[in-house]
mmCIF file of the C-alpha atoms, coordinates in Angstrom:
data_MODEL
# 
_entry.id   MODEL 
# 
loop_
_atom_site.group_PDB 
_atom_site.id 
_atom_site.type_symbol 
_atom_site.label_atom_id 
_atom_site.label_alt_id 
_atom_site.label_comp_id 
_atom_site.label_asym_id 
_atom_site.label_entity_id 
_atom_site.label_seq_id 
_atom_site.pdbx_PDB_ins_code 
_atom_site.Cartn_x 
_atom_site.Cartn_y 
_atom_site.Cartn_z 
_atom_site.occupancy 
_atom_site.B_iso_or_equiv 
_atom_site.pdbx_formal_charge 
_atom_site.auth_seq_id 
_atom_site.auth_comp_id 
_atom_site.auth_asym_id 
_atom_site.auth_atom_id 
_atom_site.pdbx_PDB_model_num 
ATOM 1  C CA . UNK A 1 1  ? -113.560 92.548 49.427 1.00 0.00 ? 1  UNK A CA 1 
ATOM 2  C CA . UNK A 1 2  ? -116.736 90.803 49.886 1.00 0.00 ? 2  UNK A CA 1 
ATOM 3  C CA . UNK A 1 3  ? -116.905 87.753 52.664 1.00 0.00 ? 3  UNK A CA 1 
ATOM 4  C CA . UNK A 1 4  ? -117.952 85.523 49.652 1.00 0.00 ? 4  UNK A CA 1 
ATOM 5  C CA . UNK A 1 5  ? -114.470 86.399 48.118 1.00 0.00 ? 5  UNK A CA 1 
ATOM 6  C CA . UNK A 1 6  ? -112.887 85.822 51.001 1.00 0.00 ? 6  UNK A CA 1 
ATOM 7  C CA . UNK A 1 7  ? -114.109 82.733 52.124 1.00 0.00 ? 7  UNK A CA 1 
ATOM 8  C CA . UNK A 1 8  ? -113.600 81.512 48.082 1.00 0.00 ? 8  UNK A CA 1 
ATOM 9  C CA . UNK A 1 9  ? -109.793 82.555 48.213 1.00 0.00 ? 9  UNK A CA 1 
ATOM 10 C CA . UNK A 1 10 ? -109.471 80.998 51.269 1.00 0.00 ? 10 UNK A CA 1 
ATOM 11 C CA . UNK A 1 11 ? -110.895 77.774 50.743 1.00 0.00 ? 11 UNK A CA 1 
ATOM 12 C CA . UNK A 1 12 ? -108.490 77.833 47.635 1.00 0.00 ? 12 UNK A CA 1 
ATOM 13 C CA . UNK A 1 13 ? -105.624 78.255 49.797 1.00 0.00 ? 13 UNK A CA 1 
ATOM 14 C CA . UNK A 1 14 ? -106.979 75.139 52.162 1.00 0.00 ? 14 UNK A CA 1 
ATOM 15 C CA . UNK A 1 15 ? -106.769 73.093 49.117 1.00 0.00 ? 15 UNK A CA 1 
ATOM 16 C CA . UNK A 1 16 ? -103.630 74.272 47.727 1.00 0.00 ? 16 UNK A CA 1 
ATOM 17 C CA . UNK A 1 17 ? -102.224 73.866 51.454 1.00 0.00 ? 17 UNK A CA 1 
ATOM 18 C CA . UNK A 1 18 ? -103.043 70.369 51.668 1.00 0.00 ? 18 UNK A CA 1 
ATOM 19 C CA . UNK A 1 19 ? -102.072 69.555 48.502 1.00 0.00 ? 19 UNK A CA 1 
ATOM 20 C CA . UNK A 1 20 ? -98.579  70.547 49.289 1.00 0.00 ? 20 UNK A CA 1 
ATOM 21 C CA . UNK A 1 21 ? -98.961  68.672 52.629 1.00 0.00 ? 21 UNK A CA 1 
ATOM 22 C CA . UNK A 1 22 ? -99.961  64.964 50.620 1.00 0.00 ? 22 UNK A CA 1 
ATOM 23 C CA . UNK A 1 23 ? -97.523  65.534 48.174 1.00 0.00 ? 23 UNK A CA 1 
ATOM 24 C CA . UNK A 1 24 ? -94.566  66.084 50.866 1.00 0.00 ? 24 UNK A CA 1 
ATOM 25 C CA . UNK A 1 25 ? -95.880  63.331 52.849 1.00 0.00 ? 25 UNK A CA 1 
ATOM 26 C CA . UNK A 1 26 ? -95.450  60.963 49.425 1.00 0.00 ? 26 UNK A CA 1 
ATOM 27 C CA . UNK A 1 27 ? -99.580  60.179 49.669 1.00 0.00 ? 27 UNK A CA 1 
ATOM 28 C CA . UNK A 1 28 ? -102.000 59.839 46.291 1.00 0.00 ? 28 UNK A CA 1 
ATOM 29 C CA . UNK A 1 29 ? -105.542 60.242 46.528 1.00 0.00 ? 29 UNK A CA 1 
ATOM 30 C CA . UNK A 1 30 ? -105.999 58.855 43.565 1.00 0.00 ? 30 UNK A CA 1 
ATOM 31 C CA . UNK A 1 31 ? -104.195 56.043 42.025 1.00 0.00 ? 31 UNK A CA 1 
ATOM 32 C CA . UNK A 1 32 ? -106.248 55.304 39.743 1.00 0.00 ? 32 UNK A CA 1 
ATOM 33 C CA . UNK A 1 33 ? -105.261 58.627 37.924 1.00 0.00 ? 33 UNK A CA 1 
ATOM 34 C CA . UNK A 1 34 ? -101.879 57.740 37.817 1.00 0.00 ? 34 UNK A CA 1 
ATOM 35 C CA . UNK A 1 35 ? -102.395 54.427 36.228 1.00 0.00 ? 35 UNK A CA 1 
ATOM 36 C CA . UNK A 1 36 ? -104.536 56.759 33.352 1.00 0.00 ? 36 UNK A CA 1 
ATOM 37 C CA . UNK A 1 37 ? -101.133 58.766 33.465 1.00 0.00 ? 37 UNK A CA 1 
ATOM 38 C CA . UNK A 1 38 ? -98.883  55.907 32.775 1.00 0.00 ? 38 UNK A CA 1 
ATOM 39 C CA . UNK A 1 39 ? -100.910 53.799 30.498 1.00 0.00 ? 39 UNK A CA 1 
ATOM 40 C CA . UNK A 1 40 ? -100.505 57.014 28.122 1.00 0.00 ? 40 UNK A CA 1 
ATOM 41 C CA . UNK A 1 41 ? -96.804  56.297 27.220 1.00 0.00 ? 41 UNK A CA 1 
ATOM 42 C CA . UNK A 1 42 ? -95.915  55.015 24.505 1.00 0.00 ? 42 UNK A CA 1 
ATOM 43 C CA . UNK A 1 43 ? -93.315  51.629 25.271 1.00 0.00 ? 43 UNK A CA 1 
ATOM 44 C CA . UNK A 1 44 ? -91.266  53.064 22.875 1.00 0.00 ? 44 UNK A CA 1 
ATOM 45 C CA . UNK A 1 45 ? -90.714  56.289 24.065 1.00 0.00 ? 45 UNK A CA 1 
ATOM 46 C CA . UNK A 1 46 ? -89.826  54.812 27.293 1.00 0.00 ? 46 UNK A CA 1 
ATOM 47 C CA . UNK A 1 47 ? -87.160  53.059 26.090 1.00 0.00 ? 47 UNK A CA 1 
ATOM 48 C CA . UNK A 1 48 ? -86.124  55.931 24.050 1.00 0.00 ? 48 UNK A CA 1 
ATOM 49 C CA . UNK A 1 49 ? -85.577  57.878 27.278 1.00 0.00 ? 49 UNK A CA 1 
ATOM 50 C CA . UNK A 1 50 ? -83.536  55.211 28.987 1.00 0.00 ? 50 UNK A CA 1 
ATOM 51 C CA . UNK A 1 51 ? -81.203  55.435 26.284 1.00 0.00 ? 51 UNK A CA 1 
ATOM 52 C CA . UNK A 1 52 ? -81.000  58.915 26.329 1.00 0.00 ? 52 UNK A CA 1 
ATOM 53 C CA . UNK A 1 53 ? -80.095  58.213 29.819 1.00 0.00 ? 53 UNK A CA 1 
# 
């Protein structure tokens, strides 16, 4: 394993780690993206889902 791999696999693990770590802790680092997210549905099927409910 070359140190290039290594040091790629374990910056991907850094990430991944703190990731985990924002999520847990309930923090976004981007709320903008959510609001993207969430102006994607559909009224409709929203309301479709709370009767479903």
């Amino acid at each position: 394993m070359s140190v290039n791999s290594t040091k790629n696999q374990l910056s991907f693990l850094a990430s991944f780690v703190a990731s985990y770590q924002h999520y847990i802790q309930g923090k976004i680092t981007n709320p903008a993206a959510l609001d993207k997210d969430y102006e994607q549905i559909d009224p409709d099927d929203l309301d479709e889902m709370d009767i479903q409910w």
